[in-house]
C-alpha positions in Angstrom: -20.4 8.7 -17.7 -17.8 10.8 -16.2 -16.0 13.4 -18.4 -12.7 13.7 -19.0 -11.1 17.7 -19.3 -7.9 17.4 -22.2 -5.3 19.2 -20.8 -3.4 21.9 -23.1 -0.1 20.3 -25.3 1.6 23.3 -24.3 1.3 23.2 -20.3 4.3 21.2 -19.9 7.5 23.3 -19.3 10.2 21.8 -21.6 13.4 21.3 -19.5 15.0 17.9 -18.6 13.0 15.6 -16.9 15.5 15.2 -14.0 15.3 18.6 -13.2 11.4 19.1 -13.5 11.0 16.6 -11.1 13.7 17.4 -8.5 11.8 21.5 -9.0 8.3 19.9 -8.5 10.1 17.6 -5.2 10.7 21.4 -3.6 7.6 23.1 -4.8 5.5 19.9 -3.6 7.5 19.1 -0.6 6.4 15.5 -1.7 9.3 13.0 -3.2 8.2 10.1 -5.4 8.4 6.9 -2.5 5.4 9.3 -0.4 3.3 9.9 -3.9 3.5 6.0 -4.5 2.3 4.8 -1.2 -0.4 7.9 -1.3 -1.8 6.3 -4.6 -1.4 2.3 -3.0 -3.5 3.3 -0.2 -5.8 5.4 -1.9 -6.3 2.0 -4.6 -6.7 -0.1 -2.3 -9.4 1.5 -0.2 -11.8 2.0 -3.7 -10.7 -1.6 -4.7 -12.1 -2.8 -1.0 -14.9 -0.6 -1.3 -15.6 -1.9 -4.7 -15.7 -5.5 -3.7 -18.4 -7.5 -4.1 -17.1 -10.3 -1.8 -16.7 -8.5 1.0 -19.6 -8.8 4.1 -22.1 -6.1 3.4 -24.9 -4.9 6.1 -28.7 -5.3 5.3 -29.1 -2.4 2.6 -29.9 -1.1 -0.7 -26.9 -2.6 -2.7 -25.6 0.5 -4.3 -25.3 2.2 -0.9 -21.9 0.9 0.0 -20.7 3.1 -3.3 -21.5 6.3 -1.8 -18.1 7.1 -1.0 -16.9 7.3 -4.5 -16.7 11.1 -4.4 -13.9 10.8 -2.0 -11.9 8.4 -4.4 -12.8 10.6 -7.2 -11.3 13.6 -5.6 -8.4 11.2 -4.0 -7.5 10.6 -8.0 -7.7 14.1 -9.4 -5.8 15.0 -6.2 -2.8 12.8 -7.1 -3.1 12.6 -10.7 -2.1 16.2 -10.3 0.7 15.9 -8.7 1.9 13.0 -11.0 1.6 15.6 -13.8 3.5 18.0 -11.8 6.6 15.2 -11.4 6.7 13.7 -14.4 5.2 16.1 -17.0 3.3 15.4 -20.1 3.4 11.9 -19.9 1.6 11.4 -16.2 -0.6 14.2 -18.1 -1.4 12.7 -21.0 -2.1 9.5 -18.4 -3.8 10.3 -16.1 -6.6 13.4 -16.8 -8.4 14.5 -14.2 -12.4 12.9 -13.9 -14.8 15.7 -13.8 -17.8 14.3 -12.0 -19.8 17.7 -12.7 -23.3 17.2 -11.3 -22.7 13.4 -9.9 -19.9 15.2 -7.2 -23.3 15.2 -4.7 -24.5 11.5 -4.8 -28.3 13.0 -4.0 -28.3 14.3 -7.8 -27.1 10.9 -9.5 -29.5 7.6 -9.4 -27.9 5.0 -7.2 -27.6 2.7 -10.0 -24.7 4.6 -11.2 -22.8 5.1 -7.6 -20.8 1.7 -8.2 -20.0 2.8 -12.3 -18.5 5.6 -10.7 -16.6 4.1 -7.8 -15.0 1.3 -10.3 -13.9 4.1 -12.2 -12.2 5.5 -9.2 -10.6 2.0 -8.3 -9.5 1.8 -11.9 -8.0 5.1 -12.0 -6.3 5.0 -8.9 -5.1 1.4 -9.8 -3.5 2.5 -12.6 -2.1 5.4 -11.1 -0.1 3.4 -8.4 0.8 0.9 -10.9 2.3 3.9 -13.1 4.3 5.1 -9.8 5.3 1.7 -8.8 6.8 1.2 -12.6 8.9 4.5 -11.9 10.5 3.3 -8.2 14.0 2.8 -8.0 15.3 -1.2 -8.3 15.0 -1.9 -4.0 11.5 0.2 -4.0 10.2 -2.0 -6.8 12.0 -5.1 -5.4 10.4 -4.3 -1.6 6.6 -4.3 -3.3 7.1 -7.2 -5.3 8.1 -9.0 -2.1 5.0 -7.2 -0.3 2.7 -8.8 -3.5 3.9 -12.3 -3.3 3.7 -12.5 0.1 0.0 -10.9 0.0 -0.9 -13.4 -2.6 0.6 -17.0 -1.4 0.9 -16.6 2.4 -2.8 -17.8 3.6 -2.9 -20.5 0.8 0.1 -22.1 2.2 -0.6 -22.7 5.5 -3.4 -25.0 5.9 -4.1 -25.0 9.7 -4.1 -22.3 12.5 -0.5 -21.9 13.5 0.6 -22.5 17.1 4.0 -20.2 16.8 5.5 -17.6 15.1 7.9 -20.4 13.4 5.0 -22.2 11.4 4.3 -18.8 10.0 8.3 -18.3 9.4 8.7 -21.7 7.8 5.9 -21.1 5.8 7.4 -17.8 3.8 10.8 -19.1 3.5 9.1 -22.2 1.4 7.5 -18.8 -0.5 10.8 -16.9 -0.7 13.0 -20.0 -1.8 10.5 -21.4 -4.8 10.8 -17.4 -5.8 14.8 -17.6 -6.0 14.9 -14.7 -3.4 18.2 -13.8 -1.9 17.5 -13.5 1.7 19.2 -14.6 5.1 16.9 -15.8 7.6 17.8 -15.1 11.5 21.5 -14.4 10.8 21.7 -10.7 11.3 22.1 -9.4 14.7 21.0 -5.7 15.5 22.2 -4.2 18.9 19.9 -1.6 20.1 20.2 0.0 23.5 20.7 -2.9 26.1 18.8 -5.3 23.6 19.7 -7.7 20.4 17.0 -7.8 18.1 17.5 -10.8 15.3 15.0 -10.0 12.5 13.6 -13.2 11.4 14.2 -12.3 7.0 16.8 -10.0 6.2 17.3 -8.7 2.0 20.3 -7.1 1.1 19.8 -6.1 -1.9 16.5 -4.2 -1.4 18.0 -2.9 2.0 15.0 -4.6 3.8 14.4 -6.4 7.2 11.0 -9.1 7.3 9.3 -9.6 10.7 7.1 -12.0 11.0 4.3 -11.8 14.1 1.2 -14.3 14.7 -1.9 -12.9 16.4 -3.9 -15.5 18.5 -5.6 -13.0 20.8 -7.1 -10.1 21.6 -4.9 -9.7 24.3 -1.9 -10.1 21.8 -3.1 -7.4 18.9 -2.7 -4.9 21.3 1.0 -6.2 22.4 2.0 -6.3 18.8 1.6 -2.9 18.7 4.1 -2.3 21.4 6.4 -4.9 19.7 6.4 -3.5 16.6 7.0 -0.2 17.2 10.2 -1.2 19.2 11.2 -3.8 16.3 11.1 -0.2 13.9 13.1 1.4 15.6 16.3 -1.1 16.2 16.0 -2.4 12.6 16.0 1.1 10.7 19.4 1.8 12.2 20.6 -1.3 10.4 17.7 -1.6 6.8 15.9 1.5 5.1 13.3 -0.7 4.6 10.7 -2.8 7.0 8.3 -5.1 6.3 6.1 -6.7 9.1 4.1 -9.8 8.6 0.9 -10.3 10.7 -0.5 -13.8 10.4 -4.0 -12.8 12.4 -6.2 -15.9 13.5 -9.3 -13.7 13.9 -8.7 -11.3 16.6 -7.6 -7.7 14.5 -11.5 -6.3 14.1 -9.9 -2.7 12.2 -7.2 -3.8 9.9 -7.4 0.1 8.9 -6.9 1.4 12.3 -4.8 -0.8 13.5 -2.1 -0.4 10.3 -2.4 3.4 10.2 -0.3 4.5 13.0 2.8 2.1 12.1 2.3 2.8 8.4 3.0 6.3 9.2 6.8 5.1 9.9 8.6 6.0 6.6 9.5 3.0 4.6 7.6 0.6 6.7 5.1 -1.7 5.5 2.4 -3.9 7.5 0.2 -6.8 5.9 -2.7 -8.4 7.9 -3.0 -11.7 6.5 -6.4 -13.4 7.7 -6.6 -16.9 8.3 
């Protein structure tokens, strides 16, 4: 197993928390929002890579934990910085993993690759829940909206939507059993020449909800285009933006096709496969 290096009792600079971490904001140039979603992605990716559900290709089993170096390092990486925001505590947390010999997967048996790479989606798991737990109220309140949506959206729709609107109806059966507060299609943004009427709006997390439905191939690569304008009317109205892609089987790279829009602060894109 993995070893873990104790960090020193006395590393921790004792001055108020508030302004340890607003010194570590300008040494870093990172603020805590950036450090979360860094962590999400990071736990997500060793949680897929750990899955034993997911479509493998003909090989040896253990192969498809190879990459748990990267995660490893992804961890230590950000566990680091943690430390460096909140002090002792992340410290005391999260220590860094010191893979020692098994960093080169040639030099460790294969049966071990996937004890290693659970340990990375454990870490990093508990890493980004640690984060999430320190987001202010709206931050908190946008990922809980992003989990219940991830969670009940494909189990409550029980045949392939024809429009947007099945989709649409579908969450706001989600959102009401929930007790959200939310307006749906009530809030007009003018944007240039255009009006743009976001189909879920949430005050109190400062968040607009788009909902999109992908039925083609010819579509995924118009919803690019769509979304991208939709960003850019709506975040001179919400801080937040969450877009909801119902895909009936045409998005082959979820990854790629997330990455670019992702990179738009404060805006989050779920896939939801039928």
């Amino acid at each position: 197993m993995p070893l873990i290096d104790n960090l020193p009792h006395d590393a921790v600079v004792a001055r108020p928390l508030k302004r340890r971490v607003s010194h570590a904001k300008h040494m870093l140039g990172i603020d805590l929002n950036t450090l979360y979603e860094m962590a999400r992605v990071a736990a997500d990716g060793a949680a897929r890579a750990c899955d034993t559900s997911a479509p493998r290709s003909e090989q040896i089993f253990y192969e498809a934990y190879g990459g748990y170096p990267v995660y490893i390092d992804e961890y230590n990486r950000l566990a680091t910085l943690a430390g460096e925001l909140f002090g002792a505590e992340a410290q005391a947390l999260f220590q860094p993993v010191d893979l020692k010999k098994a960093v080169n997967p040639a030099d460790v048996s294969g049966m071990m690759w996937r004890t290693y790479a659970d340990l990375a989606a454990v870490r990093l798991g508990g890493l980004a829940a640690y984060l999430k737990s320190k987001l202010k109220t709206p931050d908190r309140e946008v990922d809980s909206i992003i989990d219940l949506v991830s969670a009940n959206l494909r189990a409550s729709i029980f045949s392939d939507p024809e429009k947007e609107v099945e989709v649409q109806n579908a969450l706001e059966v989600i959102f009401r059993a929930r007790g959200l507060d939310f307006r749906r299609e009530k809030i007009v943004i003018e944007y240039s020449s255009k009006r743009f009427i976001p189909d879920f709006t949430f005050e109190s997390a400062d968040l607009a909800l788009e909902v999109k439905l992908c039925k083609s191939p010819v579509k995924e690569k118009a919803l690019v285009d769509e979304i991208n304008a939709d960003i850019l009317a709506y975040q001179t109205r919400y801080a937040r933006c969450i877009f909801v892609v119902y895909d009936l089987g045409h998005i082959r790279d979820v990854g790629l096709f997330k990455s670019s829009i992702e990179k738009n602060l404060h805006v989050h894109l779920l896939v939801i496969k039928k």
